[in-house]
C-alpha positions as CSV (number, residue, x, y, z in Angstrom):
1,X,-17.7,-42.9,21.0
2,X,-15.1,-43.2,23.7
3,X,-14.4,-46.4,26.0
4,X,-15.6,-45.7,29.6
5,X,-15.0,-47.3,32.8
6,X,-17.1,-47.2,35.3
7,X,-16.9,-46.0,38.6
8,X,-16.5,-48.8,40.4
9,X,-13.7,-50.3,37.9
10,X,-12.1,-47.2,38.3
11,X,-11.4,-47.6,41.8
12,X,-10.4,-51.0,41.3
13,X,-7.9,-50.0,38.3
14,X,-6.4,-47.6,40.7
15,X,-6.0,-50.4,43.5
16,X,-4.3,-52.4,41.1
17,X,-1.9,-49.7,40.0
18,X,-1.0,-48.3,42.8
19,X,-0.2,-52.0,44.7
20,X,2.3,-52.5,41.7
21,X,3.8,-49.0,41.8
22,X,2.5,-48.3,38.6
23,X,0.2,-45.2,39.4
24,X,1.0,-43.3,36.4
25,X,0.5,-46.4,33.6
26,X,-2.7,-46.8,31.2
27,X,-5.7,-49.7,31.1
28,X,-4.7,-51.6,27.3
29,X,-7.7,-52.7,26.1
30,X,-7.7,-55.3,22.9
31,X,-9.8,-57.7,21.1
32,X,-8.1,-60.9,22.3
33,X,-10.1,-62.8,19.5
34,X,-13.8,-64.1,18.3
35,X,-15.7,-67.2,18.7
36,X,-19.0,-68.8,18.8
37,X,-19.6,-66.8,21.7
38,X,-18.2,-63.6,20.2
39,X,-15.2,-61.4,21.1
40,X,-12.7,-62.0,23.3
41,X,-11.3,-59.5,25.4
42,X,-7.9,-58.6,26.7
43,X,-6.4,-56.1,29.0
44,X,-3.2,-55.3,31.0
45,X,-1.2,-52.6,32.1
46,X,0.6,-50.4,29.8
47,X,3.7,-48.5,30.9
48,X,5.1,-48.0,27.5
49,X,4.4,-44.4,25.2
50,X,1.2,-45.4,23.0
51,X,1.3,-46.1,19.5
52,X,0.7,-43.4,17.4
53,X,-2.4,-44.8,15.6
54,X,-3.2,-45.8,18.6
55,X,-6.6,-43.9,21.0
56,X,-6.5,-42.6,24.3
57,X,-9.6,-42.1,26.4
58,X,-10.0,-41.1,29.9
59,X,-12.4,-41.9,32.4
60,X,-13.3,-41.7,36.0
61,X,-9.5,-40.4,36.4
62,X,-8.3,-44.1,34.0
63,X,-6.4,-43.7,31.1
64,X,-7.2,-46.1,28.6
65,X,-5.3,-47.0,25.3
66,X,-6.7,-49.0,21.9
67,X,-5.3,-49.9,19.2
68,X,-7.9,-48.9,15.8
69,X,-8.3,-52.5,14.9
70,X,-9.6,-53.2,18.6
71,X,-11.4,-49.9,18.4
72,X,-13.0,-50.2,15.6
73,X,-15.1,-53.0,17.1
74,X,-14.9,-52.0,20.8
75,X,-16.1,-48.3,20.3
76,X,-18.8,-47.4,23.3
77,X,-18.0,-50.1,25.2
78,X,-18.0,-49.8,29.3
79,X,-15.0,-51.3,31.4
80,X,-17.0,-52.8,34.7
81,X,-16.1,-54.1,38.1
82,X,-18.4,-57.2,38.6
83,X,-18.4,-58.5,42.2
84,X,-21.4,-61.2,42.9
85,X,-21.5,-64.5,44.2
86,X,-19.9,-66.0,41.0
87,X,-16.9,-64.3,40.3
88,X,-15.9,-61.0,40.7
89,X,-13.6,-58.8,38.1
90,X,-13.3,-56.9,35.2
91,X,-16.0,-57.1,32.3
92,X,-16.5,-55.5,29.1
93,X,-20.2,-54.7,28.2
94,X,-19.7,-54.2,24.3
95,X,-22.8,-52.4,22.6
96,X,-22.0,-53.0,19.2
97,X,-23.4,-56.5,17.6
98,X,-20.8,-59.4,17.4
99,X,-18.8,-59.7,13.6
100,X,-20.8,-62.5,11.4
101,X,-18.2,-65.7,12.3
102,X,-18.3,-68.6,10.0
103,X,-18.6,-71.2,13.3
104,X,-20.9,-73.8,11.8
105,X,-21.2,-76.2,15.0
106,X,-24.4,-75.3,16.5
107,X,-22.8,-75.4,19.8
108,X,-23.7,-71.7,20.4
109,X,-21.5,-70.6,23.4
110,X,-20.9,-73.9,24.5
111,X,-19.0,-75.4,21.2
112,X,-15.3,-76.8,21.8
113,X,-12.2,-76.1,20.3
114,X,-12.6,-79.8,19.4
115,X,-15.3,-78.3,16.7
116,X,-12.8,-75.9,15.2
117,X,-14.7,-72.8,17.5
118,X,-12.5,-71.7,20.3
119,X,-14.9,-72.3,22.7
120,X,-13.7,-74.2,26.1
């Protein structure tokens, strides 16, 4: 299954490129990490020619580049624009179930790095 990106996000990818003069770059997407809460995102601009293991996608007019690893747990997932009254940015709604981690606080989402779980 492909990564998609809304709409919405679409628009706002294109904002962003264009400002920096970097219409013609790709979305990178990668899995920044896992917790207690689960995976950890990353993205940025990519300029540079893609990896050769690495997957392109395209949606709404973005071009979007993962590397296998990433992939392989990121497949089907949806790039979103999220604008409310709490934040507003980019968000990854990931369909696939989070890896088994071997996080034995209890603190759930809310565990500390002091506890050895990445959390905040």
């Amino acid at each position: 299954m492909p990564i998609t990106v809304t709409e919405k996000a679409a628009r706002e990818v294109g904002t962003l490129l264009a400002g920096q003069g970097k219409a013609g770059a790709m979305l990178r997407l990668w899995v920044a990490g896992a917790g207690c809460g689960g995976l950890r995102y990353g993205m940025g601009i990519d300029e540079k020619e893609p990896e050769k293991d690495d997957s392109i996608f395209e949606s709404n007019g973005v071009q979007v580049v993962i590397d296998p690893q990433s992939l392989s747990f990121m497949d089907g997932s949806t790039v979103k624009w999220v604008d409310n009254a709490e934040n507003s940015g980019f968000d990854i709604e990931n369909p696939n179930p989070p890896p088994v981690s071997d996080c034995n606080c209890g603190g759930g989402d809310g565990c500390g790095a002091e506890d050895g779980c990445g959390g905040s």
